[in-house]
N, C-alpha and C positions, 0 to 999 in steps of 0.2 A: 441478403438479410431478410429470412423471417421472423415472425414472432415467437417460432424455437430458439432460433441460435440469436448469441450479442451477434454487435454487427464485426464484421472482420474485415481487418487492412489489406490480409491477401484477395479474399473475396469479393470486396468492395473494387480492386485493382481489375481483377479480372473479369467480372461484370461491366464495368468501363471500356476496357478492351475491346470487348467479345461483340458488346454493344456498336462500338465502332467499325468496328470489320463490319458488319452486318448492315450497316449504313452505309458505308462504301460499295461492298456488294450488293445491296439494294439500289444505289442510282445506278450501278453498273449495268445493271442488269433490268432500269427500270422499274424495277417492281416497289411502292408504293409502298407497300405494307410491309416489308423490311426494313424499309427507311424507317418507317414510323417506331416498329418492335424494337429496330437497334437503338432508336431515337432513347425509347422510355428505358432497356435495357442501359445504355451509357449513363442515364441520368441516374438511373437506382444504383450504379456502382459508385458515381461521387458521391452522392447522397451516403451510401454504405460507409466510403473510406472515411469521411470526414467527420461520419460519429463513433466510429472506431477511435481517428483521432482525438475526438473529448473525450471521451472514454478514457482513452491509455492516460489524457493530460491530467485527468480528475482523481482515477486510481494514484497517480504518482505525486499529487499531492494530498490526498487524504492521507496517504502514506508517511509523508513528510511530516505532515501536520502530526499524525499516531507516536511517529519515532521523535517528536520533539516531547511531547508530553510527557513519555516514557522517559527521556533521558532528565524533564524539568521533575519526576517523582523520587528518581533512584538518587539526583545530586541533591534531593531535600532529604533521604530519607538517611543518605550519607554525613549530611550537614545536625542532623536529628536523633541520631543515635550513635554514642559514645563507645567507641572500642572497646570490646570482649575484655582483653587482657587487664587495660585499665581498670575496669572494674571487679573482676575475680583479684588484682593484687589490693584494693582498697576491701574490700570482703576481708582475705586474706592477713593483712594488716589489721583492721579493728578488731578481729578475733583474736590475735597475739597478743595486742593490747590489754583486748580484758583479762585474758589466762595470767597476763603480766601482774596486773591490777588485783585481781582476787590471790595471788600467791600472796601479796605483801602483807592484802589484809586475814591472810588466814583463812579466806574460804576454797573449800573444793568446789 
């Protein structure tokens, strides 16, 4: 994880890993500063996966959070506006009505 990239679950894994080998093969072999590189390399890979982790858990409910809203606007805007057809046959009708109304009384 640098300050280019988010941090990443694969890369956080493998960093961990790689960090680990490296420590192993550092006592193996004695060498000190192995130990140490794979030491800091292991720890920047938890460190990586684990804010990966919040990452993915925070996307996934901001998301929740986005797709409830949406769903609480479209079943108010449903609950808020009166069927198309309902209202073109009330249209419809009061226009009948008065062509009805002014026949009787004589007006075009």
């Amino acid at each position: 994880m640098n300050s280019m990239n988010p941090p990443s679950l694969v890369s956080g894994l493998k960093d961990q890993m790689v960090g680990e080998i490296k420590e192993i093969v550092g006592h193996t072999l004695g060498k000190e500063e192995l130990i140490t590189e794979g030491r800091a390399m292991s720890l920047h890979g938890k460190i990586e996966f684990q804010a990966a982790k919040a990452e993915k858990k925070s996307r996934k409910e901001t998301n929740e959070k986005e797709e409830s809203e949406i769903l609480k606007i479209v079943e108010s805007a449903k609950l808020d506006t009166p069927p198309q057809t309902k209202l073109s046959n009330s249209n419809k009708d009061e226009s009948d009505h008065k062509s009805t109304t002014d026949e009787k009384e004589g007006k075009d």
